[in-house]
C-alpha positions in Angstrom: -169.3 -52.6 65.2 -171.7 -54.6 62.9 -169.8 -57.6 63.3 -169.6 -57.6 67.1 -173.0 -57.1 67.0 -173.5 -60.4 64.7 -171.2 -62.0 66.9 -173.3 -61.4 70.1 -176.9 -62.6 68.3 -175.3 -65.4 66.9 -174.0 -66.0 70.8 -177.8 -66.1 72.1 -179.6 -68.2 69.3 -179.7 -70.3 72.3 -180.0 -68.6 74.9 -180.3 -71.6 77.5 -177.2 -73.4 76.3 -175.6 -69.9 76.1 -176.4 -69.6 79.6 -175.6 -73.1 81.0 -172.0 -72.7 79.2 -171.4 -69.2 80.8 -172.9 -70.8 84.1 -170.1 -74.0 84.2 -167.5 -71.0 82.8 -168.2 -69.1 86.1 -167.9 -71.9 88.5 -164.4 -73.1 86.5 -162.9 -69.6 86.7 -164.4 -69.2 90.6 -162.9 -72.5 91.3 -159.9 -72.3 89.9 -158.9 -68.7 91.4 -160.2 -69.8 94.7 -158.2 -73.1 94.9 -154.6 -70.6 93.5 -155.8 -68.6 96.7 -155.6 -71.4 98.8 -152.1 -72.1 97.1 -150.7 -68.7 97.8 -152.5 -68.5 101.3 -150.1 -71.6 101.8 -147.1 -70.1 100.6 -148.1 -66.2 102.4 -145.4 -66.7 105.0 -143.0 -67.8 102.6 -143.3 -64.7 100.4 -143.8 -62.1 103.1 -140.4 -63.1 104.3 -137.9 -60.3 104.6 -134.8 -61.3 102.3 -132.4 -59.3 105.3 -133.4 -62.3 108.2 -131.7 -65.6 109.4 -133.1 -68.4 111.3 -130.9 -70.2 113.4 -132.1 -73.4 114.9 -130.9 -76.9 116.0 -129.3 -78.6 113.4 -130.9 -82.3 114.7 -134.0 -80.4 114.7 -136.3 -77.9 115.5 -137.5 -79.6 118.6 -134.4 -79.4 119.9 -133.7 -76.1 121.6 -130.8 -73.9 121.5 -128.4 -72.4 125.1 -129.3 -68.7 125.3 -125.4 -68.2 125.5 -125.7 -68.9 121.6 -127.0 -64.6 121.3 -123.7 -63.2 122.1 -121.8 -65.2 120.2 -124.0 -64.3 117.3 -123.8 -61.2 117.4 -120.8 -61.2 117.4 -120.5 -62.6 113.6 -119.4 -60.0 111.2 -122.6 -58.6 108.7 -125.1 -59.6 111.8 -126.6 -56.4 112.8 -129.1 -57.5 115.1 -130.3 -60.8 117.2 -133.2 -61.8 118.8 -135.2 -65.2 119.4 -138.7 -66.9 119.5 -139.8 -69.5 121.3 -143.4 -71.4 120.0 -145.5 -71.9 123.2 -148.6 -73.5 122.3 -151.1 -72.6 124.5 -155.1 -72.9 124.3 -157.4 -70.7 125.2 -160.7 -71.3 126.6 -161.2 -74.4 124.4 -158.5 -76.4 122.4 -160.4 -75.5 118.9 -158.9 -71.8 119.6 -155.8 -72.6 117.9 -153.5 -69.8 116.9 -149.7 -69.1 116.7 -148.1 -68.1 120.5 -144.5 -66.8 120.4 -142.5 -66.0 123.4 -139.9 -63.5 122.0 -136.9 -61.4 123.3 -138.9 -58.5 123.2 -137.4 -54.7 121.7 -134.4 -56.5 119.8 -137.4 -59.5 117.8 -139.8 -56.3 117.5 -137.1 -54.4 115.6 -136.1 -57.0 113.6 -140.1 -56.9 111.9 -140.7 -53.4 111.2 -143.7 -54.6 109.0 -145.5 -55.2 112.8 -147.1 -51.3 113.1 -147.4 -50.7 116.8 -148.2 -47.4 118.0 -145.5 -46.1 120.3 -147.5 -45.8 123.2 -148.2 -49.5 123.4 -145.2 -50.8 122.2 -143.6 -48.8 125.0 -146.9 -50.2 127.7 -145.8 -53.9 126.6 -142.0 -53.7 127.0 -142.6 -52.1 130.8 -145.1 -55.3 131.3 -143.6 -58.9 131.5 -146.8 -60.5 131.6 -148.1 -58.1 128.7 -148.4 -58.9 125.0 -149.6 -57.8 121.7 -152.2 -59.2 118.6 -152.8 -58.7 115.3 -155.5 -57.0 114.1 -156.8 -60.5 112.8 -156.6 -62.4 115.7 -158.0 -59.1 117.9 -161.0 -58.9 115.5 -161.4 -62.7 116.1 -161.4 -63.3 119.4 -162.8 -59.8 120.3 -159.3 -58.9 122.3 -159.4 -55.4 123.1 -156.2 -53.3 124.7 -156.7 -54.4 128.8 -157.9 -57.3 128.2 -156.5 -60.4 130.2 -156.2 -63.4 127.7 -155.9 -66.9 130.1 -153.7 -69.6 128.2 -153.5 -73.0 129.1 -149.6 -74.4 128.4 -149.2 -77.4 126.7 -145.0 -77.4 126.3 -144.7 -75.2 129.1 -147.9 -76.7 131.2 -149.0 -74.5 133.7 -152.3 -71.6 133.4 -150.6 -68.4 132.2 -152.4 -65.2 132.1 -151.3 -62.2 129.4 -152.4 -58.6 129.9 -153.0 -57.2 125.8 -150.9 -54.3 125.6 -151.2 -53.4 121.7 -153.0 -54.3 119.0 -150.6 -54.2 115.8 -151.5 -54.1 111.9 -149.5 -55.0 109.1 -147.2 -52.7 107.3 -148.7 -54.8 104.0 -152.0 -56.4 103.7 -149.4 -59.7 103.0 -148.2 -59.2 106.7 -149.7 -61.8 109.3 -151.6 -60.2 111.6 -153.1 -64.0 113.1 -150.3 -63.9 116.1 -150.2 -63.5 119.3 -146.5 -62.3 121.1 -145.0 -62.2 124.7 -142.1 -62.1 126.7 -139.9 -64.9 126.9 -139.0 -63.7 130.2 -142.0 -64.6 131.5 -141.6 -68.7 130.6 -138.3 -68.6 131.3 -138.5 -67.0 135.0 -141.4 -69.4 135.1 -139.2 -72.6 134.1 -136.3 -71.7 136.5 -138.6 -72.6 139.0 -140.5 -75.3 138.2 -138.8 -77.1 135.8 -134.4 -75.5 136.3 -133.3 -77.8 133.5 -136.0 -76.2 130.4 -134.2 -72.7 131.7 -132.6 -70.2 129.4 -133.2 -72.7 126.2 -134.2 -70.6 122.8 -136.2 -72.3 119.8 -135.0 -70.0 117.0 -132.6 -66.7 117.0 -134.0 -64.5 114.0 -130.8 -62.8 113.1 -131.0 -59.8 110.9 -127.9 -59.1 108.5 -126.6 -56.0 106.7 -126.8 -56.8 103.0 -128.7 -60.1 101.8 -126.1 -60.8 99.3 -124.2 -62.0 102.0 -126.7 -64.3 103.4 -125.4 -67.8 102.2 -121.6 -66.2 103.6 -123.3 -65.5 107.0 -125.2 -68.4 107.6 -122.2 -70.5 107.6 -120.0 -67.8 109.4 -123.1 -68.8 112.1 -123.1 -72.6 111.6 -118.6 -72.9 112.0 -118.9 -70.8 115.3 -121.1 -73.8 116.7 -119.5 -76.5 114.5 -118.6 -80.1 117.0 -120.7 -78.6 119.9 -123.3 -80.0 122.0 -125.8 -78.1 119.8 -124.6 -77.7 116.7 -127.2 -75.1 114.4 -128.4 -74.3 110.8 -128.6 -71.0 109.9 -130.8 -70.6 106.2 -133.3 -67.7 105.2 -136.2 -66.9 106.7 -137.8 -68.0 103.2 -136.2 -71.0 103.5 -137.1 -71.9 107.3 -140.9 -70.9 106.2 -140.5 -73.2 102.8 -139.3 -75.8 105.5 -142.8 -76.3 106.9 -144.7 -75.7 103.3 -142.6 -79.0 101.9 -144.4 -80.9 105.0 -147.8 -80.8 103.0 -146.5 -80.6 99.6 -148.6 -83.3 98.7 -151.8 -81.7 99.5 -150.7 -78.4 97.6 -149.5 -80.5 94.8 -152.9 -82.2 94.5 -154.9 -78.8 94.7 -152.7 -77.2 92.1 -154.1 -80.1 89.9 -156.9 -80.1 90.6 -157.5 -76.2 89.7 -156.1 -77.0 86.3 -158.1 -80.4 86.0 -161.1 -78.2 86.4 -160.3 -75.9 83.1 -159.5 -78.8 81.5 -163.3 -80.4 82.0 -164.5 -76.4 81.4 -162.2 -76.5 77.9 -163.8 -79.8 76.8 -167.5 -78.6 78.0 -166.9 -75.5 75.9 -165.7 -76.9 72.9 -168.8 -79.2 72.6 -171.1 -76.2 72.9 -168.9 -74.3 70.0 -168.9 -77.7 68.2 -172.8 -78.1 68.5 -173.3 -74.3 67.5 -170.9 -74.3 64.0 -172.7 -77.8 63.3 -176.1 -76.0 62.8 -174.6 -73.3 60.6 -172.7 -75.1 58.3 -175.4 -73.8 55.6 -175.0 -70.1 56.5 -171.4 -70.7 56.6 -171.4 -71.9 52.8 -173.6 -69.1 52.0 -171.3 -66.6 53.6 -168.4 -68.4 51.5 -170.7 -68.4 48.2 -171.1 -64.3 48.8 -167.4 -63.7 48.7 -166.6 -63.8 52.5 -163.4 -65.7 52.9 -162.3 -67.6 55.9 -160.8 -64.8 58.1 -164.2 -63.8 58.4 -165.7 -67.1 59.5 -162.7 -67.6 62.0 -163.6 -63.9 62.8 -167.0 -65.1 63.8 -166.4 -68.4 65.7 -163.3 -67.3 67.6 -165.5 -64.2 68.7 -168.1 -66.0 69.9 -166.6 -68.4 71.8 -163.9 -65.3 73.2 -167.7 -63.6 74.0 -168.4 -66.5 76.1 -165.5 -66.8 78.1 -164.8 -63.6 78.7 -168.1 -63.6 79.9 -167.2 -66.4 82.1 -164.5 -65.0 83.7 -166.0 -61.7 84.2 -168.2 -62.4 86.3 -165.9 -65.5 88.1 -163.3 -62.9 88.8 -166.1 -60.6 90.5 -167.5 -63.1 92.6 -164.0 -64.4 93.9 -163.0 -61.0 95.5 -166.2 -61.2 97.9 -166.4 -64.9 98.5 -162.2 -64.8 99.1 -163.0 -61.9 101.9 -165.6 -63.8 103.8 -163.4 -67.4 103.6 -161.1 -65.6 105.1 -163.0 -64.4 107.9 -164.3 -67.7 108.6 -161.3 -69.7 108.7 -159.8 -67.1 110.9 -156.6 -68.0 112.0 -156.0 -70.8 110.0 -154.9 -68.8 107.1 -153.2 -65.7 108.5 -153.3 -64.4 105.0 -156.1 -64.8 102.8 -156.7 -62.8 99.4 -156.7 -63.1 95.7 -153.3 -61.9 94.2 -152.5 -59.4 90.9 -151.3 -63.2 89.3 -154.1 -65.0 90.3 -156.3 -62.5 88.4 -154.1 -62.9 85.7 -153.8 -66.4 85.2 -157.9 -66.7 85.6 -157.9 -64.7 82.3 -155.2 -66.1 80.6 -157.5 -69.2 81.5 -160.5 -68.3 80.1 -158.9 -66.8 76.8 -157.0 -70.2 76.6 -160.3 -71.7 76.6 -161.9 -69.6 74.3 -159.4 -70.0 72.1 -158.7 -73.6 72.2 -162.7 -74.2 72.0 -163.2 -72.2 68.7 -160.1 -74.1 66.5 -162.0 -77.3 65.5 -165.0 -75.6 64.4 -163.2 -73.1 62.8 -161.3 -76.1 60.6 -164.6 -77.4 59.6 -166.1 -74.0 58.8 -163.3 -72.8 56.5 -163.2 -76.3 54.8 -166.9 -76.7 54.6 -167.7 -77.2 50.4 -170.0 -74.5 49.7 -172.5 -77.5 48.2 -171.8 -79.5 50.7 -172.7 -76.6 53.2 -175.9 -75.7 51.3 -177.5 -79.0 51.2 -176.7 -78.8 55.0 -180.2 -79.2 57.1 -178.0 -78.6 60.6 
């Protein structure tokens, strides 16, 4: 207890430096959580993905569509246990800054493929009876101010035209990791639609979402899927739902490259701050240093006291970094809405902002600790600071 004591004083001799280091430790350990958010936000869709689902799309690529004859066929594959498909509409409503993610789907069999989508009964059942109905995340509901009734107008950009959706449900996430930034309806709807207007755009699928039996059999499946539409017209590639979601992730790699470095540029610049302030501070005690040596304390006990103090610091630091994240994290996320269907600070994130901070304490107390312990005792006494 006494030396934790000494170890704090001796941390406020100054306390305006004391408080400037803790100050720049704060913003380092905020900054560098926030940015890992940003990371993981990236990767959310990624590593929500159920390890039991298939994408199957068009092998040239995902522009291309897909015959809606390919769902039986499907099916039919051994280990598949259920199909269903998506189609991405891109719509805007009201204004084209209200951007957020539009699915035309198959309707019961896509719904039962994502059990992590909570629906009550009630509307699930209300939105199947409806082909112009369709359903919201809580996100996007709370966004946009959609309430159950409501009519949401759309204005079609790949299928042009002014299409008008009745809200049916409102659904929350079985996780707080599910996205809940999406807004579904029935394919039916665009494809009756297309048969009209435009015959040739009729019955086409973007992606089937096949779900499978055991995910050990996955890679097996996948190319059971691929050899049934080997040398056709449309040929497909079947992968993981991870894997599709990775797909789009690797299109901006560069930009999450570049934050990743620059969160750890940041503790970097905190490290080197640090270790000048623990550098300035064992620079004016050399002389009680020597007259700790010359009263029989041995240099355990000085490492004791400069690797404490500069631990204080950045646990200090990251304390109160860590505490300010949470908050700050929960209203960036509200801002940027749908951009980030999934916004929050992870278990690892936490984590690696303490390993962080302990890495700098540590790191910032090992020069001065050098000089300390080899400090001559005559040398340290004729020491003015």
């Amino acid at each position: 207890m006494y030396t934790l004591r000494l170890i704090f004083k001796n941390a406020m001799r100054h306390k305006l430096r004391t408080s400037l280091t803790i100050l720049g430790l704060v913003v380092a350990i905020f900054s560098f959580g926030l940015l890992q958010t940003v990371v993981d936000a990236w990767y959310a869709g990624a590593e929500g993905a159920s390890n039991t689902t298939l994408v199957t799309r068009n092998k040239t690529s995902l522009v291309f569509p897909l015959p809606l004859s390919y769902q039986a066929r499907i099916r039919a594959v051994p280990g598949v246990s259920g199909v269903g498909f998506a189609n991405w509409f891109q719509g805007t409503y009201k204004d084209p800054k209200n951007f957020f993610a539009q699915f035309a789907i198959s309707g019961e069999s896509y719904l039962n493929i994502y059990p992590d989508y909570l629906l009550p009964q009630e509307q699930r059942a209300d939105f199947l009876k409806d082909r112009k109905g369709c359903i919201v995340g809580r996100k996007l509901a709370d966004q946009y101010g959609f309430k159950v009734g409501d009519t949401i107008p759309l204005k079609g950009t790949i299928y042009p035209g002014n299409w008008e959706l009745t809200v049916r449900g409102i659904y929350d996430g079985r996780q707080s990791t599910t996205n809940t930034a999406t807004l579904f309806f029935h394919w039916d709807y665009v494809n009756e639609t297309m048969k009209k207007v435009a015959p040739r755009r009729a019955n086409q699928i973007g992606v089937y979402v096949v779900q499978i039996d055991q995910p050990e059999n996955a890679a097996g499946i996948s190319a059971a899927v691929d050899k049934e539409f080997a040398n056709s017209l449309a040929e497909t590639l079947t992968e993981t739902e991870k894997a599709f979601q990775l797909g789009f992730v690797s299109m901006s790699e560069a930009i999450v490259v570049a934050i990743r470095v620059v969160s750890f540029v940041v503790i970097v610049i905190i490290g080197a701050v640090m270790a000048n302030t623990m550098a300035m501070s064992a620079r004016e005690r050399l002389g009680e240093y020597a007259t700790l040596k010359a009263l029989g304390f041995g240099p355990g006990f000085l490492a004791l006291m400069i690797f404490g103090e500069s631990l204080l610091l950045a646990a200090f630091g990251a304390a109160i970094g860590i505490a300010v994240l949470f908050p700050f994290a929960t209203v960036l996320g509200k801002v940027m809405g749908t951009m980030f269907p999934v916004f929050e600070v992870s278990r690892l994130t936490v984590l690696q902002q303490v390993l962080a901070a302990l890495v700098i304490g540590a790191v910032a107390a090992i020069a001065p600790t050098i000089r300390a312990v080899r400090i001559n005792i005559v040398d340290g006494l004729r020491s003015i600071g």
